[in-house]
Structure formats: C-alpha cells, structure tokens
C-alpha positions in Angstrom: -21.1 4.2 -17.7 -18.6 2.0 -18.6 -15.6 3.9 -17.1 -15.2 2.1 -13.8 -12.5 0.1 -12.8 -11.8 -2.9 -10.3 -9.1 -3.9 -8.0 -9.7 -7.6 -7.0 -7.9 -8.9 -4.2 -7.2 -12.6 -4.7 -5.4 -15.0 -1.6 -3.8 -18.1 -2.5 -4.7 -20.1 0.4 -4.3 -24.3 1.7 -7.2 -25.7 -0.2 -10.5 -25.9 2.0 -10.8 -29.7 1.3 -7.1 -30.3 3.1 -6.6 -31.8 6.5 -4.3 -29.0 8.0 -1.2 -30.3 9.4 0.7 -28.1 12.5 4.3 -28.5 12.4 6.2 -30.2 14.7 8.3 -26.7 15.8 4.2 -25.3 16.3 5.3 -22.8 14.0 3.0 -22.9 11.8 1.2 -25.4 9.8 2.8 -27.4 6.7 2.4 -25.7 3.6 4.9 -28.2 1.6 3.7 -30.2 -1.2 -0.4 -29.1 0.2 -2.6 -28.3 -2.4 -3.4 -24.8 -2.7 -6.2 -23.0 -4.7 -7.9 -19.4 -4.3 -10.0 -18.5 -1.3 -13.3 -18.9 -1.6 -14.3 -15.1 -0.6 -11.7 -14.4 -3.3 -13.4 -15.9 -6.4 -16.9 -14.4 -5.2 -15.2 -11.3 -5.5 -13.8 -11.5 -9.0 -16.6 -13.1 -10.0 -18.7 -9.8 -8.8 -16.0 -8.0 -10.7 -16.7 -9.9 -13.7 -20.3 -10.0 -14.2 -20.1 -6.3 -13.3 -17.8 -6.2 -16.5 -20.1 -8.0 -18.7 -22.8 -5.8 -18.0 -20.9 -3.0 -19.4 -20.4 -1.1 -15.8 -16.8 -1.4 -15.4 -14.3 -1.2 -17.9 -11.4 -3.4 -16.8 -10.8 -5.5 -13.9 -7.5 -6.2 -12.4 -7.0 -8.7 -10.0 -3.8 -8.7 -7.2 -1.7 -11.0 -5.4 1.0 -10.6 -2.7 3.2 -13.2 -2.0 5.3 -15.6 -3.7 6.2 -16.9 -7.3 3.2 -19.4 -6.7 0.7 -16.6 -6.4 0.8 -16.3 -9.9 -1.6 -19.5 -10.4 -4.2 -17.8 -8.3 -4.1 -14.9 -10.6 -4.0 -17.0 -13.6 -7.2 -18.5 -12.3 -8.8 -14.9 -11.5 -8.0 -14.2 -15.7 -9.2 -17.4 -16.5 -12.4 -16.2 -15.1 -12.6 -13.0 -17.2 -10.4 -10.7 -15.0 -8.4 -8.4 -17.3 -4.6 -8.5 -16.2 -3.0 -8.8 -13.3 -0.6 -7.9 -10.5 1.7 -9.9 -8.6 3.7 -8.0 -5.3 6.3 -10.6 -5.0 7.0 -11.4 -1.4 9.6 -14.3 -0.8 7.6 -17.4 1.0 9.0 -16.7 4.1 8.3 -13.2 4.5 4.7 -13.8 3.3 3.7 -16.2 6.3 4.3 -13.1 8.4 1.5 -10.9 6.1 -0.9 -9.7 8.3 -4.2 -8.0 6.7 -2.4 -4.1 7.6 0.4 -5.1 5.8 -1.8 -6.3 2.4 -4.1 -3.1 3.1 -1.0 -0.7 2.3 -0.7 -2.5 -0.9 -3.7 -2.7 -1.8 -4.3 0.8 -0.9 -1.4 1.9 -2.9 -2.6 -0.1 -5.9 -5.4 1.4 -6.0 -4.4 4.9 -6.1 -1.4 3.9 -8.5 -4.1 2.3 -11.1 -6.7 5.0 -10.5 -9.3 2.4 -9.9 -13.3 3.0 -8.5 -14.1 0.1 -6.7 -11.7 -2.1 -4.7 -13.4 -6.0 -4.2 -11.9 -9.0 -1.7 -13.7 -11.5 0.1 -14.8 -10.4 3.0 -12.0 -12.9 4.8 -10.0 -15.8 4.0 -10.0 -19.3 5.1 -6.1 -19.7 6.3 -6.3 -17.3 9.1 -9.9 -15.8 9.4 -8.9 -12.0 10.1 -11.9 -10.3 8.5 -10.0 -7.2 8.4 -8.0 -6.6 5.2 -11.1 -4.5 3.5 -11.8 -2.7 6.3 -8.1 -1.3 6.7 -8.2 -0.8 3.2 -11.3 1.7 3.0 -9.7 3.5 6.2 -6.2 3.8 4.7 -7.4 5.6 1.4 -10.3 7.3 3.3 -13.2 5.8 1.3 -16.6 4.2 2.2 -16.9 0.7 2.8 -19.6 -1.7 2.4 -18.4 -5.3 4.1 -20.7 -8.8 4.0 -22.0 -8.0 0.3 -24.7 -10.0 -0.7 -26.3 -7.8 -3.0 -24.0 -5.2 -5.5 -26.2 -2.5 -7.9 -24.6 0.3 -9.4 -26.3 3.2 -9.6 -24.4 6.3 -11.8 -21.8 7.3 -9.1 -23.0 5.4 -6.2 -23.1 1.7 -5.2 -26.1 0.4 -3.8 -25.2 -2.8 -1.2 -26.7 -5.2 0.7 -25.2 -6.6 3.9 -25.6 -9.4 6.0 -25.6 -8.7 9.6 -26.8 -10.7 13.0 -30.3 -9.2 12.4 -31.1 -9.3 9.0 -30.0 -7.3 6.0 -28.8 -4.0 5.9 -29.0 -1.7 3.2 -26.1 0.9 2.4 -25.4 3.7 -0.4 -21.8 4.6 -1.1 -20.5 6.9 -3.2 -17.4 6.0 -5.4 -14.9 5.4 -5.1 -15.3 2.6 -2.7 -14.6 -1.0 -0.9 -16.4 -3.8 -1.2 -15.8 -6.7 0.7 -18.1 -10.3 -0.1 -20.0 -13.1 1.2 -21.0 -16.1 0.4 -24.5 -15.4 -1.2 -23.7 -12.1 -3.1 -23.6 -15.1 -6.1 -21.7 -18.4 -7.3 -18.4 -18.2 -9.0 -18.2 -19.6 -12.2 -15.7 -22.7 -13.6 -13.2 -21.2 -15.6 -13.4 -23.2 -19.2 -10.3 -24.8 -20.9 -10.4 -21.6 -23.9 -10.5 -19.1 -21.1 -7.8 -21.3 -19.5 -5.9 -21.1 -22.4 -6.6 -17.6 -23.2 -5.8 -16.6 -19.8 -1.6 -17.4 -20.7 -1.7 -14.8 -22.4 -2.8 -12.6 -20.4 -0.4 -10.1 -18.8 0.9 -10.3 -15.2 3.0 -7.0 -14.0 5.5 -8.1 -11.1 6.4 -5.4 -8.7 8.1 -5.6 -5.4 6.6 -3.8 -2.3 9.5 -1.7 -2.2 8.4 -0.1 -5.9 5.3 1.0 -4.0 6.7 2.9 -1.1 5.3 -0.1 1.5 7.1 -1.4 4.5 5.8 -4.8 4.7 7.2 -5.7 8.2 5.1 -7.0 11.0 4.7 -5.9 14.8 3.0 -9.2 15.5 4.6 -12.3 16.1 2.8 -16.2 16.0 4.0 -17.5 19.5 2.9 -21.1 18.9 0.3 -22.9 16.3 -1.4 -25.6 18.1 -4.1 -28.5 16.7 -7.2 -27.6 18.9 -8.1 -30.2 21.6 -9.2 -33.4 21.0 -12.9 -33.9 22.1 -13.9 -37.0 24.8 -16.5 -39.1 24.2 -20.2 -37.9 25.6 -22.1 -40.6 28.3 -25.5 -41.6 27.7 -28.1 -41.3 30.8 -31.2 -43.6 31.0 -33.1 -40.3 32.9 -33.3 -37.3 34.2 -31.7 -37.9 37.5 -29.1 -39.6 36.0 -28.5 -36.6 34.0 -28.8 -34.2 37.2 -26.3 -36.4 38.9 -23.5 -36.2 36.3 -23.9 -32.7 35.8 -23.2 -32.2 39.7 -20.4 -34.8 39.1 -18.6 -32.9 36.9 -19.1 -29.8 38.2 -21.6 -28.2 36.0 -24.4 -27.8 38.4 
C-alpha cells in the first residue's frame, strides 16, 4: 500500500514572532527586509505527509509553492524535512500580494491532476491573512472529499479515516481517495529539520513552472481598499464597589 502520493501545500509567510508593520500608503504591511519562515499550518502538513511516508503509506511527497524566487527556501525547508521534490509556480512579488486562496486552489488543483497525486495536504489556514479557504476550494474544484481541522489522519486501504475539530467536540469522517486534507494544530508536532537533511535537501530537485504552463489565470476580482493597524486600546478604571461600577456603566452608556 505504498502507492499513494502527496501534494503539500507550503506558504511562505512574515514570521509569527514579527511585529507587523502597515505601510504608510495602508497598502499593505512591510514585507522588506522582515523575516520570513513557513506557516505554521504548513509544516504540520508536510510533517503529516512525511511520517505518512515513513510508514510505508505513501510513496513520494511533493511539496508546492506559489509566489516568488524566495518561495524556494520554504520548499527547501519542506525537503529538508523529508518531503521528496518540489514545485515552485513562480509568481513575480507583486502579483503574489494579490493571491487570494481561489487563485492558489486552481493551482493546486491543477497540480494535482498533472502529478496524478491521492491526497492533497495544507494547513488548514495561514497566519498572514487568515482565509481558511484555500483547501476547501481545492476539494470543490477537482470534485473530491474533504476532511478540514485534522487532528487525527489513519489510512485505511482506499479510504482515509479523519478526525476533526469542531465547536462541539470531534468529529469523525471517512473519505475515499483521492482526497483533501486540511490541518490543525494538534494532528502532531513538526519536526527540526537536521543540518544532513539540510544539506541533503540542496540537492534535492525543485521544478519551476509559471501559471501560465498550467492553463491558470491567476488574476484577482478582489481588491485591498486600505490595511489599517487595529485600534489602540484605553486604559480600564478601577471601582471601589458595585455602585460605582453600576454608575460608570450608565456613564458610558452601557447600561
């Protein structure tokens, strides 16, 4: 049973430990000379991949970029971690800030029929913009099940056995391959790549294709109007009782 094989979505994303910075123009937020690293939904997802490789289930693992010539470090990480080879869509740094998850869907969706891959795995969102919607468009566009919020993957012969998190508990779903798979936080904890795998990871091949090669019109219907810091938050009051507390709520309205 050793026949499947992955598609890993991997984002290169503003490092979560960054203080994000909005541009002056409220364009956008500063991207220069910021520290960039994976998403964290992203390694859980090749790391899934992986471990699902080790225990003889899938056969290669491919991990996928869009976006510019920097992308190409995140999928150097995703090999370092035991992914296979990789892709990289090149889309020029301008052009990618406008990528909305539609856009990366008809990629991925064509990727996935172009490699002739079983299971498609991303993080079930990423940290830049939050969208939570790239796997789901995915799964609809090639017209397979989806299981989203992973935190339990078992293969079982032709079917995938997961375990979701959702507002009132778990949730236990069968899908039959070929599928999506989208992860969260506790489906397991994503290994350090080592310096050898580091190493061994150069070597490792990375096809660059353009959108274009794929048949996919990456253009947007949906403009950023402005990108604005949220508001700053005033300081609270202390109250020595009750009525003190009943008459600042009327004060300010909230009673």
């Amino acid at each position: 049973m050793a026949e499947l094989r992955a598609l890993v979505a991997v984002k290169r994303v503003i490092d979560f430990a960054v203080k994000i910075r909005v541009k002056p123009d409220k364009t956008g937020v500063v991207t220069d000379g910021v520290k960039h690293s994976m998403n964290p939904f992203c390694e859980i997802a090749v790391e899934e991949a992986v471990r699902l490789k080790e225990k003889k289930l899938v056969k290669e693992v491919v991990a996928v970029s869009c976006g510019p010539t920097q992308c190409q470090e995140t999928i150097r990480t995703a090999l370092a971690m035991g992914a296979d080879r990789g892709i990289h869509v090149e889309v020029p740094a301008a052009e990618a800030d406008r990528l909305g998850p539609l856009q990366v869907a008809r990629v991925l969706a064509k990727l996935a029929e172009k490699e002739k891959v079983d299971l498609v795995l991303l993080g079930k969102q990423a940290i830049d913009d939050d969208c939570n919607q790239t796997g789901q468009m995915t799964a609809g566009l090639l017209d397979w099940p989806q299981g989203t919020f992973a935190s339990q993957l078992t293969v079982e012969g032709d079917k995938l056995k997961v375990e979701r998190e959702i507002d009132g508990g778990l949730e236990t779903l069968r899908l039959k391959l070929p599928a999506v798979v989208t992860t969260d936080l506790r489906l397991n904890e994503p290994r350090y790549a080592t310096l050898p795998n580091i190493m061994k990871a150069k070597k490792k091949k990375i096809e660059v294709i353009k959108a274009g090669d794929l048949g996919v019109d990456l253009t947007s219907k949906i403009s950023v109007v402005s990108v604005e810091d949220p508001p700053q938050r005033t300081a609270g009051v202390k109250v020595e009782t009750t009525e003190d507390l009943v008459a600042k709520l009327k004060e300010i309205g909230r009673i």
